[in-house]
NUDREN-335177 format. One record per residue: residue in three letters; x, y, z of N, C-alpha, C in turn. Coordinates in Angstrom, 1 decimal. Example, Ala and Ser with C-alpha at 12.3 -4.5 7.8 and 13.67 -1.06 7.14 Angstrom:
BEGIN
+---------+--------+--------+--------+--------+--------+--------+--------+--------+--------+
: residuo :    n_u :    n_v :    n_w :   ca_u :   ca_v :   ca_w :    c_u :    c_v :    c_w :
+---------+--------+--------+--------+--------+--------+--------+--------+--------+--------+
:     ALA :   13.2 :   -5.7 :    7.8 :   12.3 :   -4.5 :    7.8 :   13.2 :   -3.3 :    7.8 :
:     SER :   12.8 :   -2.2 :    7.1 :   13.7 :   -1.1 :    7.1 :   12.9 :    0.0 :    7.9 :
+---------+--------+--------+--------+--------+--------+--------+--------+--------+--------+
END
This chain:
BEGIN
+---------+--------+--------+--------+--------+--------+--------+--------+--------+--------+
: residuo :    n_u :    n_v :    n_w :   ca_u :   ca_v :   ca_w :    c_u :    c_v :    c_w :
+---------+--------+--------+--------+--------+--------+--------+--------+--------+--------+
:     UNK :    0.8 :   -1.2 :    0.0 :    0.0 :    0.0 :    0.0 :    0.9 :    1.2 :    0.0 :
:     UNK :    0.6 :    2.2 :   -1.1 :    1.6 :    3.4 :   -0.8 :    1.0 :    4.1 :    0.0 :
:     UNK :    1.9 :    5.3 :    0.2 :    1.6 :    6.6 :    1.4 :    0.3 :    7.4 :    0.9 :
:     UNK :   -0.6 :    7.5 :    1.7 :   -1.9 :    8.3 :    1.5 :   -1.8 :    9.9 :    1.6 :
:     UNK :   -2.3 :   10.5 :    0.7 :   -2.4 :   12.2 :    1.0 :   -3.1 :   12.9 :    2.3 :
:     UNK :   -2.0 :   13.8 :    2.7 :   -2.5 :   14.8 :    3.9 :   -2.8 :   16.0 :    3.8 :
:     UNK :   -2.4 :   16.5 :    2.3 :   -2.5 :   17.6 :    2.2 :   -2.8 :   18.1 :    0.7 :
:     UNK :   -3.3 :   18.9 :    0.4 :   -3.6 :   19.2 :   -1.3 :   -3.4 :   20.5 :   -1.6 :
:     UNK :   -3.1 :   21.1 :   -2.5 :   -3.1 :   22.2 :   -2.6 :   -3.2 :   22.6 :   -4.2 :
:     UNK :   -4.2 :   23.2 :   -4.8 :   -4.1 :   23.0 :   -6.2 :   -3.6 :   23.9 :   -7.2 :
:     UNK :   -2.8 :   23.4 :   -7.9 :   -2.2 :   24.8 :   -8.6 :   -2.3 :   24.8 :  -10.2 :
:     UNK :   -2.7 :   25.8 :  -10.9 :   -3.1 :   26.2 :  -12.0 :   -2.3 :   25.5 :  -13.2 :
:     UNK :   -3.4 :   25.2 :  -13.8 :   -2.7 :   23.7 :  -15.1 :   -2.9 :   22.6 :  -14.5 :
:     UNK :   -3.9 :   22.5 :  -14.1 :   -4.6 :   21.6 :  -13.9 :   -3.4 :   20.3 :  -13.0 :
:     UNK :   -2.8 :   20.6 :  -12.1 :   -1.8 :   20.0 :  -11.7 :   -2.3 :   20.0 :   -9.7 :
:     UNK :   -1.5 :   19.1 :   -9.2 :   -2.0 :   19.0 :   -7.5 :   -1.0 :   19.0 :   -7.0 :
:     UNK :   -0.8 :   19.8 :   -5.8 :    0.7 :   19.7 :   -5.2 :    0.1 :   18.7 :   -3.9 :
:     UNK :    1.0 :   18.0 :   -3.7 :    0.4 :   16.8 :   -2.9 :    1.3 :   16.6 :   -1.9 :
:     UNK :    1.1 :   16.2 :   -0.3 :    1.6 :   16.2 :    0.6 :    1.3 :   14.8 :    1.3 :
:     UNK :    2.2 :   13.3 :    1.3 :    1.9 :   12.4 :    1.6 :    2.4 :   12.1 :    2.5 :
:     UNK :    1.2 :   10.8 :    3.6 :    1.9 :   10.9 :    4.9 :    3.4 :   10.7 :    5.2 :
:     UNK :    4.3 :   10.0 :    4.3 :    5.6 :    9.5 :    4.7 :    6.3 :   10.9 :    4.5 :
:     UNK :    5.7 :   12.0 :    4.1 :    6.5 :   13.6 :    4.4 :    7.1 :   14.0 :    2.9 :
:     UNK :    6.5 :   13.0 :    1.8 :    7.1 :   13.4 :    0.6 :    5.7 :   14.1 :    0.0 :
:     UNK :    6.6 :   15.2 :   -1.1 :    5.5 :   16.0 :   -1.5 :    6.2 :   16.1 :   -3.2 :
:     UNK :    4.4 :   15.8 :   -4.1 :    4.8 :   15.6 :   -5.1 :    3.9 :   16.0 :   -5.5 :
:     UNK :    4.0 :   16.5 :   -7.0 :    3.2 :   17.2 :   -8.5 :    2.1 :   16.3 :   -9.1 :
:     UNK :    1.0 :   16.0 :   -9.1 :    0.3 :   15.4 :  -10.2 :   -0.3 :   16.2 :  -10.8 :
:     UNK :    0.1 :   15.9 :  -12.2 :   -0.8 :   16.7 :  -13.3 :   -2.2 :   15.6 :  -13.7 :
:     UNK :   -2.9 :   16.0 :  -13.5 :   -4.3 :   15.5 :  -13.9 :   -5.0 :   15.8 :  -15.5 :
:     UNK :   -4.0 :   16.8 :  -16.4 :   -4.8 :   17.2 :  -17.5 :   -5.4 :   16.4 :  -18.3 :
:     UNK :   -4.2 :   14.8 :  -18.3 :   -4.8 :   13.9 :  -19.4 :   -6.5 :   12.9 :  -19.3 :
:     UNK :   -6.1 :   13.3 :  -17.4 :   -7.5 :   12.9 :  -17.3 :   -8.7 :   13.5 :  -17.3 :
:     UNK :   -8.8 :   14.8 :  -18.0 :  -10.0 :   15.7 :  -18.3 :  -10.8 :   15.3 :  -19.6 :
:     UNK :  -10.4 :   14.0 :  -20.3 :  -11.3 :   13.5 :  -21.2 :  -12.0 :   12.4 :  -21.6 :
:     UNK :  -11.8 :   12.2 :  -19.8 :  -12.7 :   10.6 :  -19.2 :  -13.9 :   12.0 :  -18.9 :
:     UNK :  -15.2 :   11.2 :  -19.2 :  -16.2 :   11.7 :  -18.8 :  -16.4 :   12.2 :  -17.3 :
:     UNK :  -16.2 :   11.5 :  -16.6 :  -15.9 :   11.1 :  -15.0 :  -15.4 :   13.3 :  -14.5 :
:     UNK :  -14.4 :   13.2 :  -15.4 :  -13.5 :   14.3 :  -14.7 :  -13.8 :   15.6 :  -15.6 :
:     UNK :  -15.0 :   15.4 :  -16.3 :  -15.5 :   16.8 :  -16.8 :  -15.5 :   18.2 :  -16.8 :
:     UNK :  -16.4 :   18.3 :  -15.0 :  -16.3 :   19.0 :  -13.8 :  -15.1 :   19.7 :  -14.0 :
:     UNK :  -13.8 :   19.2 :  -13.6 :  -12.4 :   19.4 :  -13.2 :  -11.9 :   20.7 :  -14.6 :
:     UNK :  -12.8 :   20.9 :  -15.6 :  -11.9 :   21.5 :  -16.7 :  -12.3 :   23.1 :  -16.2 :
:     UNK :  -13.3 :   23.1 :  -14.9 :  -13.5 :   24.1 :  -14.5 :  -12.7 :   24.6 :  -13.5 :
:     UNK :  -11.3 :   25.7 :  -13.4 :  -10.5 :   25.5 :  -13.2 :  -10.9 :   26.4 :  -10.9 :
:     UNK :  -12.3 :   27.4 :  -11.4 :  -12.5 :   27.2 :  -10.1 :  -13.0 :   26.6 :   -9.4 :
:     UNK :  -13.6 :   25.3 :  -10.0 :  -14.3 :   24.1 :   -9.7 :  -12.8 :   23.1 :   -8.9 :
:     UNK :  -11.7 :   23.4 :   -9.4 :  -10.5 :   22.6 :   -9.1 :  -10.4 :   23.4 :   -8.1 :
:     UNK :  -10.2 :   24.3 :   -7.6 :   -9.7 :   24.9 :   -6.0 :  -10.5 :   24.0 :   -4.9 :
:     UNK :  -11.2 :   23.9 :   -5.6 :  -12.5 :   22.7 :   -3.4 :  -11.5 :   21.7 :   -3.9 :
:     UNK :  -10.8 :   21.2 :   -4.3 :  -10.0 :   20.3 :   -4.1 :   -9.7 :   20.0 :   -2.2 :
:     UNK :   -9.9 :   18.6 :   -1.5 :  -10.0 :   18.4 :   -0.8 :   -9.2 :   16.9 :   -0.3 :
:     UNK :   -8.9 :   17.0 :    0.9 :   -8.3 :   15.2 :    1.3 :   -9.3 :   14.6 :    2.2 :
:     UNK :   -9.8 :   13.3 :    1.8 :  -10.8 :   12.8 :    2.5 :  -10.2 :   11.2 :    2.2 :
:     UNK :  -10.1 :   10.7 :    3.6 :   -9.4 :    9.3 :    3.6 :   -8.6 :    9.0 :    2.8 :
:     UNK :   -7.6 :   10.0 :    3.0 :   -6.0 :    9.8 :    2.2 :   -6.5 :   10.1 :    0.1 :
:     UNK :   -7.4 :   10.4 :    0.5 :   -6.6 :   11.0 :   -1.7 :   -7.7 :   12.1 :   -1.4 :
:     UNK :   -7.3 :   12.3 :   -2.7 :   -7.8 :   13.7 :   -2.9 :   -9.7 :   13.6 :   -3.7 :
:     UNK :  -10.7 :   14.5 :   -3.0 :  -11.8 :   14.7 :   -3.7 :  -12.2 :   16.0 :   -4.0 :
:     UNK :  -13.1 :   16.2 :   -4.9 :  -14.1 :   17.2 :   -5.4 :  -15.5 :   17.2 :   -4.8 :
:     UNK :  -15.9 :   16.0 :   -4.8 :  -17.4 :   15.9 :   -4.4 :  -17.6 :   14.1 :   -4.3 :
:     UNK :  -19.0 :   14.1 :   -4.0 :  -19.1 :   12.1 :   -4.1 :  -18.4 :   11.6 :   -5.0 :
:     UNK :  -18.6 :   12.1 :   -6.3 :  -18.5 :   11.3 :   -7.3 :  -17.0 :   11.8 :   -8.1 :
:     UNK :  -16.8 :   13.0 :   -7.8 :  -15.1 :   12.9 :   -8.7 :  -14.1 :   12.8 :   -7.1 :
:     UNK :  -12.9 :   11.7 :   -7.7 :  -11.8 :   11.3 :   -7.0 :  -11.0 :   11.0 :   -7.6 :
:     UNK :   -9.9 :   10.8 :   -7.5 :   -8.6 :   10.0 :   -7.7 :   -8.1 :    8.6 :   -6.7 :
:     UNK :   -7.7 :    8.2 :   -7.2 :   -7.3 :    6.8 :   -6.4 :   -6.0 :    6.7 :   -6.1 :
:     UNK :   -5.8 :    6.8 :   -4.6 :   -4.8 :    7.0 :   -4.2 :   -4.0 :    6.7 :   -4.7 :
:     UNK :   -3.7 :    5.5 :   -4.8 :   -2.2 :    4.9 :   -5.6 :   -1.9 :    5.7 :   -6.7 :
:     UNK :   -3.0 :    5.8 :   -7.9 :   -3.0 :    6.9 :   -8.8 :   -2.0 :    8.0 :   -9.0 :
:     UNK :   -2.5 :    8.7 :   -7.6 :   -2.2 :    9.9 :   -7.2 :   -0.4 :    9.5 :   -7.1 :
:     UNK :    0.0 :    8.5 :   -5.6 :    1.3 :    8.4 :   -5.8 :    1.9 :    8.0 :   -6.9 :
:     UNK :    1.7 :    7.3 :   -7.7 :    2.5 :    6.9 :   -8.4 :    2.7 :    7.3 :   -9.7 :
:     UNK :    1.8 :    8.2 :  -10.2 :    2.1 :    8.9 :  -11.2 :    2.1 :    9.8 :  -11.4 :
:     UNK :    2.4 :   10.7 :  -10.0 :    2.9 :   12.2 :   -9.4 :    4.8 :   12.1 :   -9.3 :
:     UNK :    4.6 :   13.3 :  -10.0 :    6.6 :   13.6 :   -9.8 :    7.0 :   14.1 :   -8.2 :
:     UNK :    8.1 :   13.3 :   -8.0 :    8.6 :   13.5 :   -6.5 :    9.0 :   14.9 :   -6.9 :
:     UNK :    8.9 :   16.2 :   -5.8 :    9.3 :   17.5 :   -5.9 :    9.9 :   17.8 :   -4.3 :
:     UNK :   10.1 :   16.7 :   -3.0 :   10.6 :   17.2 :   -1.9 :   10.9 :   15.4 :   -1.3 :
:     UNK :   11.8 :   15.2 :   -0.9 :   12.0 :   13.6 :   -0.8 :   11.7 :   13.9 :    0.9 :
:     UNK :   11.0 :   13.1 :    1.7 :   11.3 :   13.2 :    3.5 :   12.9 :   13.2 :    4.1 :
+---------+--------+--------+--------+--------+--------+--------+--------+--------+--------+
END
């Protein structure tokens, strides 16, 4: 199981600065996934600020999330612990 998100912070271009419990903090760009149906919503870039952490990943609402592992592992390391 990888490290779960503690923290989010969303930054313009559709990208997530991410804060994981093991104290590393990394970049996911999310753009490629704005043309799954699913992530629609998200092309709204103040619709992307409620960006939020709810049981380790990141949400918008019920229905848009990312999946943790997602999140780690296909986010660029930007701070090692």
């Amino acid at each position: 199981m990888n490290p779960r998100v503690i923290k989010v912070k969303y930054q313009p271009g559709y990208k997530l600065l991410l804060t994981f419990k093991n104290g590393e903090v990394k970049e996911f760009d999310f753009y490629p996934y704005l043309t799954f149906p699913i992530y629609g919503a998200l092309k709204d870039e103040a619709f992307c600020q409620k960006a939020s952490v709810f049981n380790g990943t990141v949400i918008w609402s019920d229905d848009i999330d990312f999946d943790p592992d997602t999140l780690y592992l296909e986010s660029k390391l930007l701070v090692w612990a």
